[in-house]
C-alpha positions as CSV (number, residue, x, y, z in Angstrom):
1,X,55.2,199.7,155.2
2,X,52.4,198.1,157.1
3,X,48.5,198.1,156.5
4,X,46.4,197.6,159.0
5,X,42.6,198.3,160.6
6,X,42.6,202.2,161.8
7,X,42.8,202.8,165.7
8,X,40.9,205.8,167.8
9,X,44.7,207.2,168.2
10,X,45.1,207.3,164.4
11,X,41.6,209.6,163.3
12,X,44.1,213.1,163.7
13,X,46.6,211.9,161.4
14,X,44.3,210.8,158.4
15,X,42.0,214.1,158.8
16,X,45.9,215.6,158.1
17,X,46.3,214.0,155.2
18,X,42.6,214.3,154.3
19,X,42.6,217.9,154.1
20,X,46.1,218.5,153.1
21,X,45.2,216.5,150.0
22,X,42.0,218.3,149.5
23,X,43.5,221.8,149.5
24,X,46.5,220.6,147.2
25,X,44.3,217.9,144.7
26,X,41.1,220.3,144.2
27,X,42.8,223.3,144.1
28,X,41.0,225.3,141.2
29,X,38.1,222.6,141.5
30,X,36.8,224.1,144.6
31,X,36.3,227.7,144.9
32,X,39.2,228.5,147.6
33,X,37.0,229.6,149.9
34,X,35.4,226.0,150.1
35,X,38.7,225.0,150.7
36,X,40.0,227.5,153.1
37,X,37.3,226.3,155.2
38,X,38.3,222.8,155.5
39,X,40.0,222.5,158.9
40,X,42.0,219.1,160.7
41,X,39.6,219.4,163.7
42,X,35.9,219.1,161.5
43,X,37.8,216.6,159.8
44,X,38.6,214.5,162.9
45,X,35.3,214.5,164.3
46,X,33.6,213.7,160.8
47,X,36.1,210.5,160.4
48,X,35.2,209.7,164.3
49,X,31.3,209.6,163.6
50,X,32.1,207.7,160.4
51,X,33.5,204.9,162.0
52,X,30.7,205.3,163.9
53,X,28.2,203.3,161.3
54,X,28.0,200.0,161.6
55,X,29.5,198.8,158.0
56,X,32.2,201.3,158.3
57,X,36.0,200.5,158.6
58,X,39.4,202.0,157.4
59,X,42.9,201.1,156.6
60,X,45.8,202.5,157.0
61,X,49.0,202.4,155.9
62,X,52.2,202.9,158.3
63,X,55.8,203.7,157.6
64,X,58.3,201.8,159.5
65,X,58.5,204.4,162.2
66,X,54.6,204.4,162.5
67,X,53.3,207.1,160.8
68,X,50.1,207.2,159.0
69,X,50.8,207.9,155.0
70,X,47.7,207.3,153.9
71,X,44.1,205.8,154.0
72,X,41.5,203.9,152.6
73,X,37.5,204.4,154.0
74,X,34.7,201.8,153.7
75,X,31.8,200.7,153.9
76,X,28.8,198.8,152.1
77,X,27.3,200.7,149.3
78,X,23.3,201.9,149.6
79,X,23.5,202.8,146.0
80,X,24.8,198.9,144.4
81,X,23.2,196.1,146.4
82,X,25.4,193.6,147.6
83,X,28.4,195.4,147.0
84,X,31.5,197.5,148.8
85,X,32.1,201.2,148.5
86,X,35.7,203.0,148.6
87,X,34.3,205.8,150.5
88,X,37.9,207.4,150.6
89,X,41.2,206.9,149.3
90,X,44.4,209.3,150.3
91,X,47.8,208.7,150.3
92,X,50.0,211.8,151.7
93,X,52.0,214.2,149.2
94,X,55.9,212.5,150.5
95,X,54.4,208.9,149.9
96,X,52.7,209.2,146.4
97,X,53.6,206.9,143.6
98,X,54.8,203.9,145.7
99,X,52.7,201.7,145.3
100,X,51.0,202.7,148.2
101,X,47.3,203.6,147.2
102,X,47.1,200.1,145.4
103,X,47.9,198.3,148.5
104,X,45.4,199.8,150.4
105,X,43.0,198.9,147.8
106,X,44.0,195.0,147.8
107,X,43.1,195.2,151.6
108,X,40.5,197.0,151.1
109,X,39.3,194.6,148.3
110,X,40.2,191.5,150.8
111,X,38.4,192.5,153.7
112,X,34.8,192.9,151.4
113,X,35.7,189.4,149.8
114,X,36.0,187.7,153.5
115,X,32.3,189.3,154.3
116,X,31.2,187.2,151.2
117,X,31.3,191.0,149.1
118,X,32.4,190.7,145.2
119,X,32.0,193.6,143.5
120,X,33.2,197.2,145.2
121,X,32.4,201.1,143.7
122,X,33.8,204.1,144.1
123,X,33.4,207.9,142.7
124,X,36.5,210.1,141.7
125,X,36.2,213.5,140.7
126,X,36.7,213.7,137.0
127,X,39.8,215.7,136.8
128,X,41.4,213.6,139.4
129,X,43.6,211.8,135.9
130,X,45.9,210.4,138.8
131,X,43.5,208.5,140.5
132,X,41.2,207.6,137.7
133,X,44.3,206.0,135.9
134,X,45.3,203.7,138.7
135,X,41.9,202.8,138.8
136,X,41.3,201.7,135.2
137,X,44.4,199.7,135.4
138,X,43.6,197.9,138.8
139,X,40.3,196.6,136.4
140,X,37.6,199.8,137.7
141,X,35.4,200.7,134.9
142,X,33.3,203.2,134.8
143,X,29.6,203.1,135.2
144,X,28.5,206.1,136.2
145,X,28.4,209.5,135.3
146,X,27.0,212.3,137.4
147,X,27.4,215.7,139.2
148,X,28.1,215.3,142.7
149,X,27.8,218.2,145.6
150,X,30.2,219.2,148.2
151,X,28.2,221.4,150.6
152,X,27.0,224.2,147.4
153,X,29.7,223.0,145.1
154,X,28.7,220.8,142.0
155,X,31.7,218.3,141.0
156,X,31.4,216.1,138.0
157,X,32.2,212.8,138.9
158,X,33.1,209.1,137.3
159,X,31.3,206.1,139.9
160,X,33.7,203.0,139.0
161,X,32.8,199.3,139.7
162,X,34.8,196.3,139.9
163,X,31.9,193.6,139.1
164,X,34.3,190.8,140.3
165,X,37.1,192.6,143.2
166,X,38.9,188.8,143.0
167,X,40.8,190.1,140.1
168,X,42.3,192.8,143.7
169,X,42.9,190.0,145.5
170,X,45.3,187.7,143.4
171,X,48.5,187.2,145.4
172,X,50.8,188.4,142.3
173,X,49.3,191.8,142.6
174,X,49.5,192.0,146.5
175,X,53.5,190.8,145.7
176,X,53.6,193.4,142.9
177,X,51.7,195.7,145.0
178,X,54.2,195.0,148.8
């Protein structure tokens, strides 16, 4: 497994897992016509014009033989001064529960602390247990609490801060992590 800075050639593979996720993850959550809707191609061209900002970068991670298996988006956060926002986290359905989502998280969490960054948010949907557990035990705690819309959709959701993301980027968790 390698992580690594996203290239133009990878934006088709992580709208593929982006949606794929979103249609399995927040089935029931969304009405299914929301999701029905969601298509690889929007996708692609809404990840191009994200990278597109000028804070905006995102990992990937690669299986030996070079295929994306998951994600992580960035950028700084306009809500929490001085502080890093996982935009977007998704590992693919074949790849979950490796490890694989918390490694992309260290990177993610080294990359703000070499822009002089220290503290990082993010917002999970609050059914998303999964997620929200991994989070809680990297150190996120929860801060916020608010209802969040997707297009027409309202979606409860948990914002999570790590006040100090050194805590990420302690070598025994990247060795636990790799």
């Amino acid at each position: 497994l390698k992580i690594r800075l996203i290239k133009d050639d990878d934006i088709t593979s992580i709208a593929k897992i982006h949606i794929d996720n979103w249609k399995n993850i927040y089935q029931g959550i969304f009405p299914s016509e929301y999701l029905t809707g969601l298509n690889y191609d929007d996708a692609s061209k809404e990840w191009s014009k994200y990278l597109e900002q000028e804070d905006a970068f995102i990992y990937i991670a690669t299986s030996d033989d070079d295929n994306v298996c998951g994600f992580a988006a960035c950028k700084l956060d306009e809500e929490t001064p001085c502080s890093g926002k996982l935009y977007s986290l998704h590992v693919n359905q074949l790849n979950r529960g490796k490890g694989i989502g918390k490694q992309l998280i260290v990177a993610v969490a080294n990359h703000f602390q070499a822009m002089q960054i220290n503290s990082m948010t993010l917002w999970a949907v609050e059914t998303n247990e999964h997620a929200i557990s991994i989070y809680k035990h990297l150190g996120a705690k929860v801060h916020k609490h608010e209802i969040r819309y997707f297009d027409w959709v309202p979606v409860p959701q948990l914002g999570f801060i790590w006040n100090d993301i050194s805590c990420l980027c302690k070598k025994d968790l990247q060795a636990k992590s790799l």
